[in-house]
C-alpha positions in Angstrom: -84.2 -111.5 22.2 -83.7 -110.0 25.4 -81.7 -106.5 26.2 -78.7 -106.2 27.9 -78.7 -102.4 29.5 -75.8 -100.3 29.8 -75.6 -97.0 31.6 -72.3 -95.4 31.6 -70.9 -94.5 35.6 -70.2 -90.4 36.0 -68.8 -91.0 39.7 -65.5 -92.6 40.4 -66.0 -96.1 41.9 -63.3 -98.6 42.8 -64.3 -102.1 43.1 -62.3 -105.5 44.1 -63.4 -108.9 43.9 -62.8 -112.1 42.2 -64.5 -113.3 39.3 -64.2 -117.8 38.9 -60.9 -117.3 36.7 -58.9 -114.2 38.8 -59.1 -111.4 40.8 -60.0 -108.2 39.4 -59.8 -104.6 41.0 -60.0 -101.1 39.1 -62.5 -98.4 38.5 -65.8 -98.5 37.1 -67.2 -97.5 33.5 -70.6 -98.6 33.3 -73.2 -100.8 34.9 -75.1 -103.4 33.1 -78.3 -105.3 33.4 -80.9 -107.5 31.9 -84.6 -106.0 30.8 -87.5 -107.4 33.4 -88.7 -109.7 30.9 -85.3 -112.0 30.5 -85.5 -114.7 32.1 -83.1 -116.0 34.6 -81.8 -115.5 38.3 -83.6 -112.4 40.2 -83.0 -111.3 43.6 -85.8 -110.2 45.2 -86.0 -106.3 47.1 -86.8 -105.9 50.6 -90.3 -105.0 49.4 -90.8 -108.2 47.2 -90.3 -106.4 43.8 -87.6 -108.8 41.7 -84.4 -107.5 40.5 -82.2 -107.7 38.1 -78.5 -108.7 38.6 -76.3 -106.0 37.8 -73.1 -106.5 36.1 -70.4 -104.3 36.8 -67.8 -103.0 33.6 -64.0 -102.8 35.5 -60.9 -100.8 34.0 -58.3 -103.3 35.5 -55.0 -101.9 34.6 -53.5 -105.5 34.6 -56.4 -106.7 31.7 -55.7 -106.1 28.5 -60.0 -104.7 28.0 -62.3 -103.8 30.3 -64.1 -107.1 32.0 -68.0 -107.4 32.8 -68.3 -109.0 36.8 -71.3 -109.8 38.6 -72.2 -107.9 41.7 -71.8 -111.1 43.8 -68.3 -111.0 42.9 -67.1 -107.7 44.7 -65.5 -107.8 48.1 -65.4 -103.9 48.5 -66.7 -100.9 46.8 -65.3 -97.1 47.2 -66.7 -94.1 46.3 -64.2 -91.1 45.5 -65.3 -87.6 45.3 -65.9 -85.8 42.2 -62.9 -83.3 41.8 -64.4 -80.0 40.9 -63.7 -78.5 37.5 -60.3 -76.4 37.7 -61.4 -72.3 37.2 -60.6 -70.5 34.6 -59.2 -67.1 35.9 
């Protein structure tokens, strides 16, 4: 049975895009992706090594859960800073 592999994101990341049902647009918990033995659809690098397709795990406010997207689905991507942790004085 093949392995579906999550990593949880540490960074804030805003995505936007639209999946075939709706738009989507929130922040990012975790990214997702298939072990290299599943077969399917692979994209190949710029150094001919295949890929997996990552899946993207969006916190849209206006979903009622979280939603797993492709990566071909986003139209824009945003990094924000990491705030630095307030000081205990």
């Amino acid at each position: 049975m093949p392995d579906f592999n999550v990593v949880p994101v540490n960074r804030m990341l805003l995505v936007e895009g639209r999946s075939q049902r709706d738009s989507f647009r929130g922040i990012v918990l975790a990214l997702g992706w298939r072990t290299e033995e599943d077969a399917g659809p692979r994209r190949r690098s710029q150094i001919g090594d295949s890929m997996p397709e990552m899946h993207y795990l969006v916190s849209d406010e206006s979903k009622p859960a979280p939603i797993w997207v492709e990566a071909g689905q986003l139209s824009s991507q945003q990094w924000f800073p990491v705030a630095p942790a307030p000081s205990v004085g």
